[in-house]
Gaussian input, Z-matrix of N, CA and C with variables (Angstrom, degrees):
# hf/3-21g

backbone

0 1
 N
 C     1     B1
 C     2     B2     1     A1
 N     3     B3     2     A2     1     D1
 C     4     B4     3     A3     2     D2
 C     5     B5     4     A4     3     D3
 N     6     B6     5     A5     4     D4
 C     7     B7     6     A6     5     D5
 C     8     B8     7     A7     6     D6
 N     9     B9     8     A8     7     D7
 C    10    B10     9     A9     8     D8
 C    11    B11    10    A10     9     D9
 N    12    B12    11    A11    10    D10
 C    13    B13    12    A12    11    D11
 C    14    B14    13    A13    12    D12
 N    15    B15    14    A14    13    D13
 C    16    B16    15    A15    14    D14
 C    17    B17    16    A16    15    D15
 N    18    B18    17    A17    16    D16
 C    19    B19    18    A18    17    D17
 C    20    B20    19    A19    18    D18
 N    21    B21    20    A20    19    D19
 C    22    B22    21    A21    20    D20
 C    23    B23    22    A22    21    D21
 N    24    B24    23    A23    22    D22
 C    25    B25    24    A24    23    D23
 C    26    B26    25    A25    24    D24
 N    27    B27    26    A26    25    D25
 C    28    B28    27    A27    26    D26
 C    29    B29    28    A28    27    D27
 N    30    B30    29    A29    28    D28
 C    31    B31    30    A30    29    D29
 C    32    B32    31    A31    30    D30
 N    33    B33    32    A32    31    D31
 C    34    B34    33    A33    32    D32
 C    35    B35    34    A34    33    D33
 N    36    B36    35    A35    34    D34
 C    37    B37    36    A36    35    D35
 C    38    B38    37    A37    36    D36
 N    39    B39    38    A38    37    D37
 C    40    B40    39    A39    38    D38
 C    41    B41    40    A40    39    D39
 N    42    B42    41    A41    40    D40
 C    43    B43    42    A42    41    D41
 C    44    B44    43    A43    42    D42
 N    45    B45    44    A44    43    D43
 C    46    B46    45    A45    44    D44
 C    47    B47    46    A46    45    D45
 N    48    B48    47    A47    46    D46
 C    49    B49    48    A48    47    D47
 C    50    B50    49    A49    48    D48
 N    51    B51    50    A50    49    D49
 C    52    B52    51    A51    50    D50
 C    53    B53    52    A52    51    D51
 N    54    B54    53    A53    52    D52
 C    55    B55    54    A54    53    D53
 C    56    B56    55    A55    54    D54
 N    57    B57    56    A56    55    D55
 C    58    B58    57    A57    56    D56
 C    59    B59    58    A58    57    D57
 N    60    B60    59    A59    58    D58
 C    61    B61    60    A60    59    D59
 C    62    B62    61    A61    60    D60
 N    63    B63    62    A62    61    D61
 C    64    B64    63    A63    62    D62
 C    65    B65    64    A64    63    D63
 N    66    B66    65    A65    64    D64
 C    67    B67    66    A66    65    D65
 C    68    B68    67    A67    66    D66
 N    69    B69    68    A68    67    D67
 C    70    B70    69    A69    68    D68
 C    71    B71    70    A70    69    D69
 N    72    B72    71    A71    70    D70
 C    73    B73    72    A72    71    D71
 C    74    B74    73    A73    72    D72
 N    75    B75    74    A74    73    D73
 C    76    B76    75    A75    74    D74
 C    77    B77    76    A76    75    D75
 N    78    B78    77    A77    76    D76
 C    79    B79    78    A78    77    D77
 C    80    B80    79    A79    78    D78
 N    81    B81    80    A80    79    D79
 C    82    B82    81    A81    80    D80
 C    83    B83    82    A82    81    D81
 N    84    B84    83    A83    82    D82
 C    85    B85    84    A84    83    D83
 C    86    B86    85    A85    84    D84
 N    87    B87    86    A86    85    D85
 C    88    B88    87    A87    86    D86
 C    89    B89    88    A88    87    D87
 N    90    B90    89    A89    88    D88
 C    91    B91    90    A90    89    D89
 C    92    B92    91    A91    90    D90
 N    93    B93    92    A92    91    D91
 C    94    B94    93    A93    92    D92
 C    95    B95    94    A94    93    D93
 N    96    B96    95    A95    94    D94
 C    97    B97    96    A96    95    D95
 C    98    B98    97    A97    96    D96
 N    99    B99    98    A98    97    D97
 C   100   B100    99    A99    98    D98
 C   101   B101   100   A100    99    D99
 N   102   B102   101   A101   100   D100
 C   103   B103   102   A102   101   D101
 C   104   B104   103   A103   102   D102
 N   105   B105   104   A104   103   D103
 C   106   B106   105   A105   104   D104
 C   107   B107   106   A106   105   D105
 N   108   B108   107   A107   106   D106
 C   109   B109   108   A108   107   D107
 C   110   B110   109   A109   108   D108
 N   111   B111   110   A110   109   D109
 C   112   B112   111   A111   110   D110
 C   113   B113   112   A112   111   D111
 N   114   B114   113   A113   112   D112
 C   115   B115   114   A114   113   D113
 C   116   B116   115   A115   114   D114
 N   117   B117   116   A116   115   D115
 C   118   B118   117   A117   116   D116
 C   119   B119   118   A118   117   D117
 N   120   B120   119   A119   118   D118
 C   121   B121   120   A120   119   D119
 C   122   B122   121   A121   120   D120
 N   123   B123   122   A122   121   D121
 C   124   B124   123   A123   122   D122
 C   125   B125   124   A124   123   D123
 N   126   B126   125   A125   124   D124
 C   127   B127   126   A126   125   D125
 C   128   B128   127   A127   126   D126
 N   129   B129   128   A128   127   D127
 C   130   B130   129   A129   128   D128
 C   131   B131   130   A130   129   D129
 N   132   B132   131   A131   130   D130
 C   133   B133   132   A132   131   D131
 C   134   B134   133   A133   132   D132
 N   135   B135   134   A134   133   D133
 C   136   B136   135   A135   134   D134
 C   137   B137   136   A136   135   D135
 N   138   B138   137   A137   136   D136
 C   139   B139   138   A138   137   D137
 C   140   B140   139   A139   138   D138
 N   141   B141   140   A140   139   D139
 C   142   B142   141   A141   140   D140
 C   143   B143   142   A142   141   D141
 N   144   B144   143   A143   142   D142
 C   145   B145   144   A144   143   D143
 C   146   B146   145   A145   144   D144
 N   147   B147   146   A146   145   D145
 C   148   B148   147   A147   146   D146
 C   149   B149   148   A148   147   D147
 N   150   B150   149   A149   148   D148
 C   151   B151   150   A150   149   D149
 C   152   B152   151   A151   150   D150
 N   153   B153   152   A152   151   D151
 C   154   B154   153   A153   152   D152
 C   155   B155   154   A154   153   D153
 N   156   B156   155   A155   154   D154
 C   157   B157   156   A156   155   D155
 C   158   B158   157   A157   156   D156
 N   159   B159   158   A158   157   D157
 C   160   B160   159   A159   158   D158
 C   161   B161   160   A160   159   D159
 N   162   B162   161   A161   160   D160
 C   163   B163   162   A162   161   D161
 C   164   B164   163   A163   162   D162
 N   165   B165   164   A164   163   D163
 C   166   B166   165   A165   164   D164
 C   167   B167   166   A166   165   D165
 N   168   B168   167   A167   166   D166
 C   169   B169   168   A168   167   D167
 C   170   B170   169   A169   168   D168
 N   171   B171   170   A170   169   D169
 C   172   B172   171   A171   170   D170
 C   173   B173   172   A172   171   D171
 N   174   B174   173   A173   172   D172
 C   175   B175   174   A174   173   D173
 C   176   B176   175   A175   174   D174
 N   177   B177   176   A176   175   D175
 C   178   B178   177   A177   176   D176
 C   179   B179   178   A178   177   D177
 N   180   B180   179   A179   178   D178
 C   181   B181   180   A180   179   D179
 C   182   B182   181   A181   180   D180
 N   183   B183   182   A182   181   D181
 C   184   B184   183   A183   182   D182
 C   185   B185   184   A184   183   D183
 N   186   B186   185   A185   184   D184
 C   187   B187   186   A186   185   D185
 C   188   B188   187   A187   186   D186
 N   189   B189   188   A188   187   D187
 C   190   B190   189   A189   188   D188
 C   191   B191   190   A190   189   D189
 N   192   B192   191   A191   190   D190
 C   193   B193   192   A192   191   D191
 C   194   B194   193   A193   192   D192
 N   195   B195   194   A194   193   D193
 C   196   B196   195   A195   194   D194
 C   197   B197   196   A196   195   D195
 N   198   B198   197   A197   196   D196
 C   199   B199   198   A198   197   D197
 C   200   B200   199   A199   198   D198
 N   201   B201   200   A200   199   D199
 C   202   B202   201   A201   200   D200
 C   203   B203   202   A202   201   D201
 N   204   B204   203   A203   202   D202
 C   205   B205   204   A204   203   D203
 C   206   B206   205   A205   204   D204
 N   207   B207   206   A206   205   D205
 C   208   B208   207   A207   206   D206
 C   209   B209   208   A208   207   D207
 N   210   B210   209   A209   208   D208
 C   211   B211   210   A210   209   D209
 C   212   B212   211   A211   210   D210
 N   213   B213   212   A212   211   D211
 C   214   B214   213   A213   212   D212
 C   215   B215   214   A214   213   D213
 N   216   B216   215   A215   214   D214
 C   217   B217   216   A216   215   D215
 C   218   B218   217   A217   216   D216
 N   219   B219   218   A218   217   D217
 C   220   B220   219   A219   218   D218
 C   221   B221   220   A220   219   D219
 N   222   B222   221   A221   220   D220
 C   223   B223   222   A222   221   D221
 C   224   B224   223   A223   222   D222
 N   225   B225   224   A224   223   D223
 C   226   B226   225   A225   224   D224
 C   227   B227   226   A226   225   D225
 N   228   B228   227   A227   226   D226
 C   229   B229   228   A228   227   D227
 C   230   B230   229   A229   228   D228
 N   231   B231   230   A230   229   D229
 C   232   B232   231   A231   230   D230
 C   233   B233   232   A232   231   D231
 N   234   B234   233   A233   232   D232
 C   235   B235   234   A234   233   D233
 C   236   B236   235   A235   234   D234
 N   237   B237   236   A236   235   D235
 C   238   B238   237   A237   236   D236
 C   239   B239   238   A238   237   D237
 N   240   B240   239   A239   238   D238
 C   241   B241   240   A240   239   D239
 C   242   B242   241   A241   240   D240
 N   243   B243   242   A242   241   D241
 C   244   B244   243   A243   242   D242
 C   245   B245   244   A244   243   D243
 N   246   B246   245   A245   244   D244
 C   247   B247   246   A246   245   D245
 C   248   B248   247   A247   246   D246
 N   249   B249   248   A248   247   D247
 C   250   B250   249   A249   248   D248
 C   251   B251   250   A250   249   D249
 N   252   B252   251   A251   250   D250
 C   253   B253   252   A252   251   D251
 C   254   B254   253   A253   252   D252
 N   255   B255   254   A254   253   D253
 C   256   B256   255   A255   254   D254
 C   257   B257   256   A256   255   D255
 N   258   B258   257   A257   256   D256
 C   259   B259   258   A258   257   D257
 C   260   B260   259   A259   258   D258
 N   261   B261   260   A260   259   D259
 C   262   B262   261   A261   260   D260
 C   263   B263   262   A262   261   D261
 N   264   B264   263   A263   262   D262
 C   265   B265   264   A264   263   D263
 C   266   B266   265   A265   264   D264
 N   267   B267   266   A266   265   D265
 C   268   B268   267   A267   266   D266
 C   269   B269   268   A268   267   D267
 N   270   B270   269   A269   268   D268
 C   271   B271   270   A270   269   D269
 C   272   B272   271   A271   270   D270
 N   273   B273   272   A272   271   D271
 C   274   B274   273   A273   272   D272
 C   275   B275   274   A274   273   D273
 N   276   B276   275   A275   274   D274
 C   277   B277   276   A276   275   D275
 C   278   B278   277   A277   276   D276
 N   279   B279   278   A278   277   D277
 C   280   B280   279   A279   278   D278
 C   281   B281   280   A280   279   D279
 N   282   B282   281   A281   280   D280
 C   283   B283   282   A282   281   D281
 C   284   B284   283   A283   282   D282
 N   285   B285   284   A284   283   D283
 C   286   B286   285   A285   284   D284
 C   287   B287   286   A286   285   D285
 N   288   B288   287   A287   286   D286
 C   289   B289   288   A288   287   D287
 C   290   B290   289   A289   288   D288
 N   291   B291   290   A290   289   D289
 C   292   B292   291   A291   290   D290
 C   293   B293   292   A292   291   D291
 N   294   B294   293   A293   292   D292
 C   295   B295   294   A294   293   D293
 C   296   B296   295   A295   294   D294

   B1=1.4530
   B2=1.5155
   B3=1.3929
   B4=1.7336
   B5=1.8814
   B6=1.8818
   B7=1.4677
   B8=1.5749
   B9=1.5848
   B10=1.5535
   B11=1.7815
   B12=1.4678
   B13=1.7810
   B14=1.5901
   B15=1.7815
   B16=1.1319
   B17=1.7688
   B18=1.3714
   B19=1.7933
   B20=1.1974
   B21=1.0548
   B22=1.6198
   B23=1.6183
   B24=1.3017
   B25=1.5480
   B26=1.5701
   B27=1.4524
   B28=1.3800
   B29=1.3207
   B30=1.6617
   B31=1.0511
   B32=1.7298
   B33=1.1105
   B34=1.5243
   B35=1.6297
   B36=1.3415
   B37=1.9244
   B38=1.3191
   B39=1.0663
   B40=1.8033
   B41=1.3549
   B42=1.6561
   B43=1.5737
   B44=1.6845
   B45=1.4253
   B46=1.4365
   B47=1.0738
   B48=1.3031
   B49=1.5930
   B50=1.2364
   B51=1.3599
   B52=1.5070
   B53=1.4265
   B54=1.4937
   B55=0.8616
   B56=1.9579
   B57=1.2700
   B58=1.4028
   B59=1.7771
   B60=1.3827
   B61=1.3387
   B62=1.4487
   B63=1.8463
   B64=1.6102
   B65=1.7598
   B66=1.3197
   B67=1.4691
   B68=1.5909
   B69=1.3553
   B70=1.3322
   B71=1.4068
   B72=1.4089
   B73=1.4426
   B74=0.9261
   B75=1.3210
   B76=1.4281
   B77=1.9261
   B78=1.1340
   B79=1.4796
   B80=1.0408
   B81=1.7812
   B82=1.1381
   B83=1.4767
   B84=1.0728
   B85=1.4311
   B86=1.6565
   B87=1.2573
   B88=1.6198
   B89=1.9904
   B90=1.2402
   B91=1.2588
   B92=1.9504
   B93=1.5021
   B94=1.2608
   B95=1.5093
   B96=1.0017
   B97=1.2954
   B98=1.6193
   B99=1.3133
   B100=1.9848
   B101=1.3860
   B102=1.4925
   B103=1.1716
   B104=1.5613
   B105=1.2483
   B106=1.7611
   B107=0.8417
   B108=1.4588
   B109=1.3836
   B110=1.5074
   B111=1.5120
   B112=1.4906
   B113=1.7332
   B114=1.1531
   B115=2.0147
   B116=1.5653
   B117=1.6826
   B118=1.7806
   B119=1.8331
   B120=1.9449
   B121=1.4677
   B122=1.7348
   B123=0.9045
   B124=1.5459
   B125=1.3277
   B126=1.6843
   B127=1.7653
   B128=1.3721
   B129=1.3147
   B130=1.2434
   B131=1.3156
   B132=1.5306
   B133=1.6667
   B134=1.9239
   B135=1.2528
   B136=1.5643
   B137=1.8933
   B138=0.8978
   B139=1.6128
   B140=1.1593
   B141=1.4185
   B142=1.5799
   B143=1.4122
   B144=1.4138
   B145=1.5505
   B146=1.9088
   B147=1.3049
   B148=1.9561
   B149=1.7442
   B150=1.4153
   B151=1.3290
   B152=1.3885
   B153=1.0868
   B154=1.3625
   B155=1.3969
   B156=1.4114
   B157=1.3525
   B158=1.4006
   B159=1.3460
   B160=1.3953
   B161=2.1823
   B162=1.4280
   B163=1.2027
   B164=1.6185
   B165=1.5376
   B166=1.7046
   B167=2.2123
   B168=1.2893
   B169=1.5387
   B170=1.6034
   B171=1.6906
   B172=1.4272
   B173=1.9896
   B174=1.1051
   B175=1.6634
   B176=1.7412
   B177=0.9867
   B178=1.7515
   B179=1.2596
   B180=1.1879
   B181=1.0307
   B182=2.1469
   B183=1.4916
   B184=1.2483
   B185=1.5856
   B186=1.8833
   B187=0.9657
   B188=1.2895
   B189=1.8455
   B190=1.4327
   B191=1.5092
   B192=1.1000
   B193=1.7493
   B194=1.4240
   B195=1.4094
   B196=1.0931
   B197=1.5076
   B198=1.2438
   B199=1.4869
   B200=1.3074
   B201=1.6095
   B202=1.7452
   B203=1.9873
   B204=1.1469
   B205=1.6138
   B206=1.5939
   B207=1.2143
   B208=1.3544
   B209=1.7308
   B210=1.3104
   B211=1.1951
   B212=1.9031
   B213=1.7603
   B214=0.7396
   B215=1.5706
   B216=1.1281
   B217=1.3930
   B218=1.8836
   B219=1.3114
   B220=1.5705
   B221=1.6561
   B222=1.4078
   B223=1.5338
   B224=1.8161
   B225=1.2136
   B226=1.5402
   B227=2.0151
   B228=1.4562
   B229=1.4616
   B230=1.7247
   B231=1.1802
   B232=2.0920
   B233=1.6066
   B234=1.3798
   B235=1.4305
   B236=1.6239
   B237=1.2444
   B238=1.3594
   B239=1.2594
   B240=1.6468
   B241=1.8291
   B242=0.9358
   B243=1.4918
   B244=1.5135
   B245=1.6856
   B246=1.3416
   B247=0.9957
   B248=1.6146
   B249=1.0951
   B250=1.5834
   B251=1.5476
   B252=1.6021
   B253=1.4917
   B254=1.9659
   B255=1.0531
   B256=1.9108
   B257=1.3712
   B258=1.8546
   B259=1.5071
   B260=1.7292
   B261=1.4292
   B262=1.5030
   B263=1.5178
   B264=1.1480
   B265=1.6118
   B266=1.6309
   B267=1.5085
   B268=1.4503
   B269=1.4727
   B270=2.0318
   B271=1.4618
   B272=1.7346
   B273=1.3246
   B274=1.6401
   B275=1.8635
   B276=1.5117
   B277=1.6392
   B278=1.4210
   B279=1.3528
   B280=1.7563
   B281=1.1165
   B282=1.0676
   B283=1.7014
   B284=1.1959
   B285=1.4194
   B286=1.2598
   B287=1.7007
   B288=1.4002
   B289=1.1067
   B290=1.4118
   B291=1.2415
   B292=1.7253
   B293=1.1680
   B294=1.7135
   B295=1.4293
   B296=1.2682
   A1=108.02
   A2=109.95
   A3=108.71
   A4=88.81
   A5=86.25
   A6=104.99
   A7=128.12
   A8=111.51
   A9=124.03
   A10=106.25
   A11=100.57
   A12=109.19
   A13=68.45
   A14=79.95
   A15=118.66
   A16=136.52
   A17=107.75
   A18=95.04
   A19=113.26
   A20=130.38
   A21=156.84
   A22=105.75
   A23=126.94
   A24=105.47
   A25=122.58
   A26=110.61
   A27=116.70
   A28=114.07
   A29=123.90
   A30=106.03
   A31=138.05
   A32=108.99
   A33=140.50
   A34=107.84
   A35=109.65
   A36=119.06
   A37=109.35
   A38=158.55
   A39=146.21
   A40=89.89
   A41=93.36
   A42=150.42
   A43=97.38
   A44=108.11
   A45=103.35
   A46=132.52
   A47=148.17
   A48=144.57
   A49=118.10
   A50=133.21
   A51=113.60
   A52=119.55
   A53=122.80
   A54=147.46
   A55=135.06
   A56=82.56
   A57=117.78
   A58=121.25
   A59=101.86
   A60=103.50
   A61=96.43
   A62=87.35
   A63=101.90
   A64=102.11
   A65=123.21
   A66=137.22
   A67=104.66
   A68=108.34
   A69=135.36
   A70=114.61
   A71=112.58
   A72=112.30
   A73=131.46
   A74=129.52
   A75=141.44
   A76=121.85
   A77=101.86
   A78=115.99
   A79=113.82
   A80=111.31
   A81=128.26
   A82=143.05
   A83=153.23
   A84=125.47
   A85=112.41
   A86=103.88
   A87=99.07
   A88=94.77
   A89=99.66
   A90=87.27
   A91=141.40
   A92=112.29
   A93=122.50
   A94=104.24
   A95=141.62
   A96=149.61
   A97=106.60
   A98=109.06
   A99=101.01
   A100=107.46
   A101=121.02
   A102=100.35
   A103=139.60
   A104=115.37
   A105=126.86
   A106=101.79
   A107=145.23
   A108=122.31
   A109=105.29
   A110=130.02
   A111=123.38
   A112=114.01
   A113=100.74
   A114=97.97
   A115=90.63
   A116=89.13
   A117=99.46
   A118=85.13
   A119=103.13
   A120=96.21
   A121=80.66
   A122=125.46
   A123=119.29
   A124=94.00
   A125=89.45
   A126=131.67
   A127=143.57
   A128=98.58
   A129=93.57
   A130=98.65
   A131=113.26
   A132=114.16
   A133=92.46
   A134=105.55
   A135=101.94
   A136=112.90
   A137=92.33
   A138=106.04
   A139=115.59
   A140=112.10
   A141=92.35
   A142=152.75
   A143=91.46
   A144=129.59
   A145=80.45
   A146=89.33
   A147=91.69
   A148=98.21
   A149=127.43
   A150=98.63
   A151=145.48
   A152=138.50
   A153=146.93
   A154=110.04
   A155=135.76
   A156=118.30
   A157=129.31
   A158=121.07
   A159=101.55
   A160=81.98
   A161=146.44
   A162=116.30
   A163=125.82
   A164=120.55
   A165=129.75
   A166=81.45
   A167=111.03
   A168=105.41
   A169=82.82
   A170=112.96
   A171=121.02
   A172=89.01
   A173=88.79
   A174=100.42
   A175=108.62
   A176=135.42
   A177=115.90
   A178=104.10
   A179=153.14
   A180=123.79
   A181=131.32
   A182=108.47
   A183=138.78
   A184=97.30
   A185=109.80
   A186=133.89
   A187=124.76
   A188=107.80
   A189=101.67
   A190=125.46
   A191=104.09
   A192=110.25
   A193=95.22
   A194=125.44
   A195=111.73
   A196=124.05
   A197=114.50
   A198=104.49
   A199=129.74
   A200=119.20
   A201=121.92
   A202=91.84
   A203=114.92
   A204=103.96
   A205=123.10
   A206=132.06
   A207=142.28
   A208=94.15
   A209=121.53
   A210=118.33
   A211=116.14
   A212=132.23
   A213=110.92
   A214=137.46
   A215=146.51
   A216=140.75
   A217=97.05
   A218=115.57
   A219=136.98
   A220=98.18
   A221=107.34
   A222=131.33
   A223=73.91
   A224=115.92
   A225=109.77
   A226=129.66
   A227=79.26
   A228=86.44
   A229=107.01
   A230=118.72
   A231=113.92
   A232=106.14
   A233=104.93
   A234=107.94
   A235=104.19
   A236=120.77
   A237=121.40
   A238=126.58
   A239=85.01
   A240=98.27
   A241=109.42
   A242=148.35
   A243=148.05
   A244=102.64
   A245=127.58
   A246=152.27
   A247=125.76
   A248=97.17
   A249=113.17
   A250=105.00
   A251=119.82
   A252=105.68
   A253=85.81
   A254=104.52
   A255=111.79
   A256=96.71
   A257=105.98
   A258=118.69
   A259=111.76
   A260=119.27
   A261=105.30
   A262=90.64
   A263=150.82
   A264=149.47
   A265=100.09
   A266=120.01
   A267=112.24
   A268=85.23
   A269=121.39
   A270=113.79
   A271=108.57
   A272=101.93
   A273=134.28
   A274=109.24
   A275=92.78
   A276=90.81
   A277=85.57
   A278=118.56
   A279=105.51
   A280=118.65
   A281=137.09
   A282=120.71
   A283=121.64
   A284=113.26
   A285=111.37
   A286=119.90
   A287=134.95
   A288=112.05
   A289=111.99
   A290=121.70
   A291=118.76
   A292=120.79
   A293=108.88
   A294=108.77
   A295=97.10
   D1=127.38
   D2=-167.10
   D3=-97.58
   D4=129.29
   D5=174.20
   D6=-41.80
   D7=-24.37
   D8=178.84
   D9=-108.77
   D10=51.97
   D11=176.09
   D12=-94.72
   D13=152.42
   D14=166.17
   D15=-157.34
   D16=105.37
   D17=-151.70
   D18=-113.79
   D19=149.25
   D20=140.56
   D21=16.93
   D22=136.78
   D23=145.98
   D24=-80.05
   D25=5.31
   D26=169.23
   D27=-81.26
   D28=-20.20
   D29=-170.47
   D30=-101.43
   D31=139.13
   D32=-149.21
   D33=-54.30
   D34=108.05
   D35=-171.30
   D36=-84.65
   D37=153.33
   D38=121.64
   D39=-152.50
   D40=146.47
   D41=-160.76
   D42=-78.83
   D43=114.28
   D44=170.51
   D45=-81.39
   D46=154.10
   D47=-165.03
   D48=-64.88
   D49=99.94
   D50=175.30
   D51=-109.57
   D52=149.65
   D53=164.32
   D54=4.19
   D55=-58.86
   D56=174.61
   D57=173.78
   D58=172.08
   D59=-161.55
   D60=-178.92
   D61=133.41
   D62=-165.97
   D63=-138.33
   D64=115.90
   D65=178.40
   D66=-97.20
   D67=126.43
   D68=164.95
   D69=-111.76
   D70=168.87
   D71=141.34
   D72=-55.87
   D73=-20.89
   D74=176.65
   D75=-76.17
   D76=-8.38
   D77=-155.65
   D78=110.86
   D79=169.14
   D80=171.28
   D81=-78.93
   D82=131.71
   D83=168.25
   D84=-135.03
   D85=170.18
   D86=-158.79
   D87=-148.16
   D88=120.61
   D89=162.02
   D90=-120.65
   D91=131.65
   D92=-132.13
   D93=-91.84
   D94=-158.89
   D95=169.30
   D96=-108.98
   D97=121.39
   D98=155.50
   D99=-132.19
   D100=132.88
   D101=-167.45
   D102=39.02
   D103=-135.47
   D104=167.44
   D105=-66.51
   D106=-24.19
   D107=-154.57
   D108=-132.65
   D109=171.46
   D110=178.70
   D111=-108.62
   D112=140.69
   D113=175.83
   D114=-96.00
   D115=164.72
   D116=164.65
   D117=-107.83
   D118=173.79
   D119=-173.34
   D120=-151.23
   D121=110.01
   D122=164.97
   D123=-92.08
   D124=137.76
   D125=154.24
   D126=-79.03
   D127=125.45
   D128=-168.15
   D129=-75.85
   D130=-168.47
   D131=-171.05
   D132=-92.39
   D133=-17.78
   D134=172.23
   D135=-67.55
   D136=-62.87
   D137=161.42
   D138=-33.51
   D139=-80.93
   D140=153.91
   D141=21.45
   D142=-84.84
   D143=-165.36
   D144=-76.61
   D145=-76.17
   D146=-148.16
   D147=-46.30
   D148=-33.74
   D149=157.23
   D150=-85.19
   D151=0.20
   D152=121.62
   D153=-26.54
   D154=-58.53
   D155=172.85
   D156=-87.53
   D157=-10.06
   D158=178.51
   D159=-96.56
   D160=-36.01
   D161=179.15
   D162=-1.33
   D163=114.25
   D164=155.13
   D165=103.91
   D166=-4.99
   D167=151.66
   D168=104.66
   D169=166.71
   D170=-173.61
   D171=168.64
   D172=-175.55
   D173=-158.46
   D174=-118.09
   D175=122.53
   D176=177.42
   D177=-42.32
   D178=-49.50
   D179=-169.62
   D180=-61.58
   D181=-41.02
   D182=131.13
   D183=-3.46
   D184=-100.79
   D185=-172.17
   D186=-40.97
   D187=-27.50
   D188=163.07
   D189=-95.78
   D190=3.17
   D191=172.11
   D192=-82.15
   D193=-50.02
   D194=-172.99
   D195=-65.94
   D196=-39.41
   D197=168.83
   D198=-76.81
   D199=-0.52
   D200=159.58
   D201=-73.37
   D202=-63.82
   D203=177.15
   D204=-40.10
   D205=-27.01
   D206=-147.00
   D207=-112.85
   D208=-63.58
   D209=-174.62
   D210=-125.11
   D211=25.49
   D212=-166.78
   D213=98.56
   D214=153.53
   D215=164.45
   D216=-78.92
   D217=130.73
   D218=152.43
   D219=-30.35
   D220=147.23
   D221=-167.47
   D222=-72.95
   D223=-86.63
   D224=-173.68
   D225=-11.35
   D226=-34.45
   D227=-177.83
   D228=81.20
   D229=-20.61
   D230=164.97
   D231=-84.91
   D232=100.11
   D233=169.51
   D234=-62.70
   D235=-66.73
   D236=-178.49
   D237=-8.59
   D238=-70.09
   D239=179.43
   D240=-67.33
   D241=-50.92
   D242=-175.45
   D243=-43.36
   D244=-58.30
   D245=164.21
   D246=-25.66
   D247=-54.89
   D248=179.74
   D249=-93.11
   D250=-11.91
   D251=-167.73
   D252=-99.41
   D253=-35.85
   D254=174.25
   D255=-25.86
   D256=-72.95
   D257=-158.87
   D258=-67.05
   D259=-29.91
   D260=-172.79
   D261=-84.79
   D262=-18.62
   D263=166.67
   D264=-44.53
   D265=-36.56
   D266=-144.45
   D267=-113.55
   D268=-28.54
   D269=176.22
   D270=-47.29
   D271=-50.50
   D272=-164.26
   D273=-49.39
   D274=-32.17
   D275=-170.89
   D276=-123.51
   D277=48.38
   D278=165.71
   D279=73.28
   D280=-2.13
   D281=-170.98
   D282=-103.08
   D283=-15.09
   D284=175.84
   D285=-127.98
   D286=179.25
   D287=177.70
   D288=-152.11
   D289=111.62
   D290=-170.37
   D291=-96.84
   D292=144.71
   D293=-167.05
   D294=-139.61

């Protein structure tokens, strides 16, 4: 995934299948497929969130209404960017998949 992606609010999110996944008080963690072998991936509580809302698929644009509803506008004040850097964090470790 090249660090200067940059996508659409048209374009199309869903949550890839993982492995397993275990919630604590402590956070979350989930473990993914790579190749032959499996990673673990702890979540942040942002992570979290952005999959909980795009789950059964949704659109960045979608996804960013929903996370000003869910948690607020970003201290920064650029939802966008906050937004799009969330999702290539979660493309990056498998969890998500953009089309």
């Amino acid at each position: 995934m090249s660090d200067d992606a940059v996508w659409l609010p048209t374009t199309a999110l869903s949550v890839l299948p993982v492995v397993d996944r275990l919630e604590t008080e402590g956070g979350t963690v989930v473990m993914v497929e790579s190749g032959a072998a499996h990673r673990i991936v702890r979540l942040s509580g942002l992570g979290v969130e952005v999959l909980a809302a795009v789950d059964g698929g949704t659109t960045l644009g979608a996804l960013e209404a929903a996370m000003l509803e869910r948690l607020g506008p970003p201290p920064d004040g650029d939802l966008s960017r906050a937004v799009q850097a969330a999702v290539k964090g979660l493309v990056d470790a498998g969890l998500l998949s953009v089309a």
